[in-house]
N, C-alpha and C positions, 0 to 999 in steps of 0.2 A: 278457275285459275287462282281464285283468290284464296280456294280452302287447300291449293297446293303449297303454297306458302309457307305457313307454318312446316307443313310435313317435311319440305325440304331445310328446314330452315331446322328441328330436331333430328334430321338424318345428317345435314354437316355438323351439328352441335354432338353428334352424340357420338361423330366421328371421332373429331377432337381430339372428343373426350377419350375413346379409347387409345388415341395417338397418348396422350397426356396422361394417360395407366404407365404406360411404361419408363416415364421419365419418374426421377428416385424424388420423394416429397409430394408427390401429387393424387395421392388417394383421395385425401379428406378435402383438395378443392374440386377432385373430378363428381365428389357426389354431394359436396353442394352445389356445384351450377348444376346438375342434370336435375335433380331435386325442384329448386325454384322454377327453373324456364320447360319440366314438362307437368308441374301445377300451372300454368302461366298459360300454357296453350292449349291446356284441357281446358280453358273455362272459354276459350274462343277469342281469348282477346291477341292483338298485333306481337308478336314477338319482341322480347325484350332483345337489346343488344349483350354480347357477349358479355359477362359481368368480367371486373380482372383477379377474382378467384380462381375464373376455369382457363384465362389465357395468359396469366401471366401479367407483369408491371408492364405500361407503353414505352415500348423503345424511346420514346420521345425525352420520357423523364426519368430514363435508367442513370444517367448520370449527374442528376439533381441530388440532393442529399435528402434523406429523412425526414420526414417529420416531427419526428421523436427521436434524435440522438442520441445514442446511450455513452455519456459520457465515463471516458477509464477515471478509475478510482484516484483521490488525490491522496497522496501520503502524507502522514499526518507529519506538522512541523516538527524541524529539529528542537529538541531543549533550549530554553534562552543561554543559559549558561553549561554547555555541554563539561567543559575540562574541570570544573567546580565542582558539577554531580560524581566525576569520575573519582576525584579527590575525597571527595566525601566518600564515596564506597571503600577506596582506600584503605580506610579506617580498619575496614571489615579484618583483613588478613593482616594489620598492623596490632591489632588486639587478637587477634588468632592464630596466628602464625608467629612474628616478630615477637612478641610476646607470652604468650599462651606455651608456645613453642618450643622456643630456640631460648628464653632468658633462664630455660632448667636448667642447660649447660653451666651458667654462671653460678648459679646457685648450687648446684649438685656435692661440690666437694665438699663447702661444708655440711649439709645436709647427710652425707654418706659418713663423715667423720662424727656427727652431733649424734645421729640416731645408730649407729654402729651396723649398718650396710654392709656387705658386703656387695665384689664388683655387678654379680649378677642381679642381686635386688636392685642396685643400682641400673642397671640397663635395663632390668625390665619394668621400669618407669617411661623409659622413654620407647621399650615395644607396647607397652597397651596403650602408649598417647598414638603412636603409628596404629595399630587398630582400631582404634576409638574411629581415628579418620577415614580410616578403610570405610567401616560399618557406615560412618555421615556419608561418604561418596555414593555409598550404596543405595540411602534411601535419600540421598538428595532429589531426587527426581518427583518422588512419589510426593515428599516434601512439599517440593514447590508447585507439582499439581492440583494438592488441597490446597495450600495455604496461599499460593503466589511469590514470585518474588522477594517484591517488598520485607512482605513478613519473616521468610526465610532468613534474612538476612536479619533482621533487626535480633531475632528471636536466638539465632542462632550467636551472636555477637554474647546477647546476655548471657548465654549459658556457658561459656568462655567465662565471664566478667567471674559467675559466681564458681566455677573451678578455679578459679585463681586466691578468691576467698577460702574455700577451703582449703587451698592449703596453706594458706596462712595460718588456719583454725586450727589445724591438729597435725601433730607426726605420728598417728597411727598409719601403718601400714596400708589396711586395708580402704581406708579413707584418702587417703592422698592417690593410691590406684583409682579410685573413683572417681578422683578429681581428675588427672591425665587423660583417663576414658573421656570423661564429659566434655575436656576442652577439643580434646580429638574429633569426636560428633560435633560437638558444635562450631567448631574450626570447618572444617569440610563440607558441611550444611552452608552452612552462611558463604564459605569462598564460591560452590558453585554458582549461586544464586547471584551472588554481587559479578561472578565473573559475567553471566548472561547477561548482567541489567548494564555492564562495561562496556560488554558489544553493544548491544540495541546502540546504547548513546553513543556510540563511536563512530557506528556504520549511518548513523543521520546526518552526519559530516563525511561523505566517502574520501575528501580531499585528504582529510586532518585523521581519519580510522586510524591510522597504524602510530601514529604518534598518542593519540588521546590515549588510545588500547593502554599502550604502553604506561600513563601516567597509574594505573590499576595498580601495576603491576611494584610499585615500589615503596608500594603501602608496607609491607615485611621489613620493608631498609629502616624506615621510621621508626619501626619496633624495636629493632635490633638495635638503633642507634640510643633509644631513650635506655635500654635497660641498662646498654654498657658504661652509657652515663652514671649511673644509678648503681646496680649492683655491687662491683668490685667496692665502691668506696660506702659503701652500707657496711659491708661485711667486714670491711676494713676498718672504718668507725666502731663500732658495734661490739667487733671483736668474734669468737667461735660462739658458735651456737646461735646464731642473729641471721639464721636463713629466713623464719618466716617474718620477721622483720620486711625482708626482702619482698616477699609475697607480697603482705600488706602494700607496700611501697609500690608494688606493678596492679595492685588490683584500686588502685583509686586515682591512678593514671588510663588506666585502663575505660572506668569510667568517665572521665573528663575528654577522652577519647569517644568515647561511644555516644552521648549526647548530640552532636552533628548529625548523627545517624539516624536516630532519633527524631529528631525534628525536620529535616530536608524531605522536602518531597521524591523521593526516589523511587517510588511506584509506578514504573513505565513498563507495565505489561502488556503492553501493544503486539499481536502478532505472535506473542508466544500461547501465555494462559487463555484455555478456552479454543486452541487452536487444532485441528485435528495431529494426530501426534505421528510422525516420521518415522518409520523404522531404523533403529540404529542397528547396522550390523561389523563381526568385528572383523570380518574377512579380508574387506579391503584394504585395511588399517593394520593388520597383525603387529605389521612387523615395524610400523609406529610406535604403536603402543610397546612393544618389546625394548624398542630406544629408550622410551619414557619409563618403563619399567627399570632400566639399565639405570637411569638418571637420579629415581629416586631412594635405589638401591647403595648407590656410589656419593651420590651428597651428603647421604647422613653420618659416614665417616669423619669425613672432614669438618662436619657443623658441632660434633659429637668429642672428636679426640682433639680438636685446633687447641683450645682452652688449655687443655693437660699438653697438650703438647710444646705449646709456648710456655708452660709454668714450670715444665721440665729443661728448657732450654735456660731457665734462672729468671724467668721476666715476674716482674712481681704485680700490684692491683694497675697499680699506670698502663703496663704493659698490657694486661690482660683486655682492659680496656680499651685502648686503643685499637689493639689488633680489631674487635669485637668493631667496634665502633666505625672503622674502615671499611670494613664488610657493611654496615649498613650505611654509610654516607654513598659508597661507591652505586646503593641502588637508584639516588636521584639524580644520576645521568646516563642511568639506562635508555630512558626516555629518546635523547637524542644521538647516543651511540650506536643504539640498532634501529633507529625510525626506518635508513634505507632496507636494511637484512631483511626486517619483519614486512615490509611491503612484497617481500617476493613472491610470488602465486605461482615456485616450483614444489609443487610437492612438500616432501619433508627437509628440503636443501637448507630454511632457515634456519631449522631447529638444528641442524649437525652441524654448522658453521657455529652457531652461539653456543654449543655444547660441547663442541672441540674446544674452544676457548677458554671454559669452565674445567674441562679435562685438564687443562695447562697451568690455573691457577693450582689446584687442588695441587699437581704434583713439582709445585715450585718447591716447597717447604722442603721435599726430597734431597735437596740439592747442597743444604745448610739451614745453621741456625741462625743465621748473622738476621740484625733489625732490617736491615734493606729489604733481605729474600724474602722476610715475612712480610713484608707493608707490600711489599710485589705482590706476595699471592693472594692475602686478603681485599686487594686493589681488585685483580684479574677476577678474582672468585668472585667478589660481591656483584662487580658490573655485569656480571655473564649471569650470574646464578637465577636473577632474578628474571633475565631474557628470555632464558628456555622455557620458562612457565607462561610467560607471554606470548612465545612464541606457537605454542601448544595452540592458544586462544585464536590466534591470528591462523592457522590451520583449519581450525572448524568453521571460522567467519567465512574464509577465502571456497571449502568444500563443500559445507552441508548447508541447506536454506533456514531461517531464523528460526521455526518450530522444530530443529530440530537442538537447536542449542544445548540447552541443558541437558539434553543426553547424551551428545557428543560429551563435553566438558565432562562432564560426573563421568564417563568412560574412562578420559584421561585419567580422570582424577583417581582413580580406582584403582590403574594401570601404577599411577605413581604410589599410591598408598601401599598397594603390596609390597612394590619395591622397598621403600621407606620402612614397612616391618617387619621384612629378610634380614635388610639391610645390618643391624645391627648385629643381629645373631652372629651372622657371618665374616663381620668383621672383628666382630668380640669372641669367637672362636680364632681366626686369626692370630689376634694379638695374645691370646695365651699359650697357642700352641709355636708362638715362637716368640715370645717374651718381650717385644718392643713393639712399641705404637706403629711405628714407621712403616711395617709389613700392614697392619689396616691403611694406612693412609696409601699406603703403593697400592692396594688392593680399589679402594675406591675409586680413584685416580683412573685403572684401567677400565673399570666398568663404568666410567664415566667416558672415555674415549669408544671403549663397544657399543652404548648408546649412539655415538654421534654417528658410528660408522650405520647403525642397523636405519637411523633416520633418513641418512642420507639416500638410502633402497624403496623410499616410499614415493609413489611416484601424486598426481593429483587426479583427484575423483573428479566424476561429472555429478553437479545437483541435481537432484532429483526434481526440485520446483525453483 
């Protein structure tokens, strides 16, 4: 009786076992218990009990916790000082943009008069700086895959600082085209980069995201504000032929600027570099990108012929300035004029309400010459102008997960560059084929309203992670 024991005791066990074949996970315990307990009775000794590889946890202690808990990942702390690193990125597009930029218009005329330009060598200073940006959107990515971040930005900053330099240095032709190229790249390079390290630090605050976002974004108004300072009354000073004066004068502000950047820690590559990389596709998004294309097609008008166009109405260097200077005062209370807009998580609803608005400034000037309509629309343009690029930011935050940032962003940006170097063609074809500025400016104007309407059709993605 005693040597039936065991036999029964491997004929229930190896029942089980094949009961326990067919439940999903249990190969690799059903042939370790059969394994030990028929070594264990081939040598004649008393039958082990049930081990709980082959039957499972004891209901007893199914509702006990673990042993070993695997604690969820903690997210690593927000920035001591989130809205101060933001600032400090700032910098980036306020020497790349505000400057790098927009302070040619100022300086243009005399430059076109000094070196004896003509209009289209004239404009196409300002298409291959719109290329130059294209080309940086394009390899931004790849950019900040090697080098990270940080780098991108800083790197990308200097090479601005020293195209500003050369054209200080020289009125040859094909050197000052070089120099437009170079700020273009390094303008685009450095904004994508600084815009991803804006999110990271924005979205560590989820309370404060759409407001911090937003402080990024008014880095350009600072540009625009120091040059208008600056410029008119340089060339005014100075007298003709005192453009690279002017340069000089933006490239060692430019530097004093850039040093912040330099020094701060803004190396918050967390989640992105090193991350497995996202697919970006442009399907979803077309007809986003189509607005934003629309956008930066239709702003370069108005950024491009404002200047001439106020000098034509009799306004002299005060004036010039002023207007100028409106436009970028109006960018440091973007901040809190579209805090609510930009929180919106419909789709592209934010970007066609702050792009409608922009539409409206742009074709104030239509209306009259009088100082009021211009302080109106430089007012409306400035505080919008700089939204919709925010707003763009605050779309990718709200659709795509953190690794996928910087190529959402460099998509945008891509989107906007083309548009920005049509832009002028088309509007400088425009104006000669019917002899008044006013026809670019109506023209911009619409295509700044077709933007808002094709944004307003984009509806909101599901994230991937």
């Amino acid at each position: 009786m005693a040597g039936l024991v065991p036999a029964i005791h491997v004929f229930a066990t190896k029942k089980k076992d094949v009961d326990a074949r067919d439940r999903p996970g249990h190969d690799g315990h059903f042939r370790c218990a059969r394994g030990l307990l028929e070594r264990h009775c081939a040598d004649g000794k008393t039958p082990l009990p049930d081990p709980p590889c082959a039957t499972g946890p004891d209901p007893a202690t199914m509702h006990g916790p673990p042993e070993n808990p695997v604690k969820a990942p903690v997210p690593p702390p927000p920035p001591a000082h989130p809205a101060r690193l933001i600032l400090i990125l700032s910098l980036t597009p306020t020497v790349g943009l505000g400057i790098g930029r927009f302070a040619y218009s100022l300086v243009l005329p005399d430059m076109r008069d000094a070196l004896g330009w003509s209009y289209s060598a004239a404009g196409f200073m300002n298409t291959i700086n719109a290329a130059g940006y294209l080309a940086g959107a394009l390899l931004a990515s790849r950019v900040i895959k090697q080098f990270g971040l940080a780098a991108a930005v800083r790197w990308g900053t200097l090479a601005c600082i020293v195209s500003l330099a050369l054209c200080a240095l020289s009125g040859d032709f094909a050197i000052l085209s070089f120099a437009r190229l170079l700020v273009g790249v390094g303008a685009a390079v450095a904004f994508v980069a600084g815009a991803a390290l804006a999110t990271t630090i924005a979205q560590s605050v989820p309370a404060r995201a759409d407001f911090l976002l937003s402080l990024f974004y008014a880095g350009p108004g600072l540009g625009i504000l120091s040059s208008g300072l600056i410029a008119p009354f340089v060339l005014q000073a100075f007298g003709p032929g005192s453009w690279w004066i002017v340069w000089w004068a933006m490239t060692l502000l430019s530097i004093v600027l850039t040093l912040p950047l330099l020094l701060a820690p803004i190396g918050i590559d967390a989640g992105m570099i090193g991350a497995a990389p996202v697919k970006f596709t442009i399907k979803p998004v077309w007809i986003y990108l189509a607005g934003y294309f629309l956008f930066g097609a239709g702003y370069i008008a108005y950024m491009t012929f404002m200047i001439a166009y106020v000098r034509d109405a009799g306004g002299g260097a005060a004036a010039q300035s002023a207007f100028w200077c409106m436009i970028g005062l109006s960018a440091f209370v973007t901040p809190w004029v579209w805090r609510g807009v930009l929180a919106l998580n419909r789709g592209g609803i934010s970007t066609a309400i702050v792009l409608s608005i922009n539409a409206l400034g742009a074709a104030l000037p239509l209306f009259g010459h009088s100082a009021a309509l211009l302080a109106a629309s430089a007012l409306v343009f400035g505080v919008s102008f700089f939204a919709v690029v925010g707003s763009t930011t605050a779309f990718v935050r709200f659709n795509y997960p953190p690794t996928a940032w910087p190529t959402a962003i460099a998509a945008m940006t891509i989107a906007f560059g083309i548009g920005q170097t049509l832009g002028p063609t088309v509007t400088g074809a425009i104006t000669d084929a019917m002899g008044r500025l006013s026809y670019a400016l109506n023209a911009g104007a619409a295509m700044l309203a077709l933007g808002a309407v094709a944004a307003a059709f984009q509806k909101r993605l599901v994230k991937t992670s």
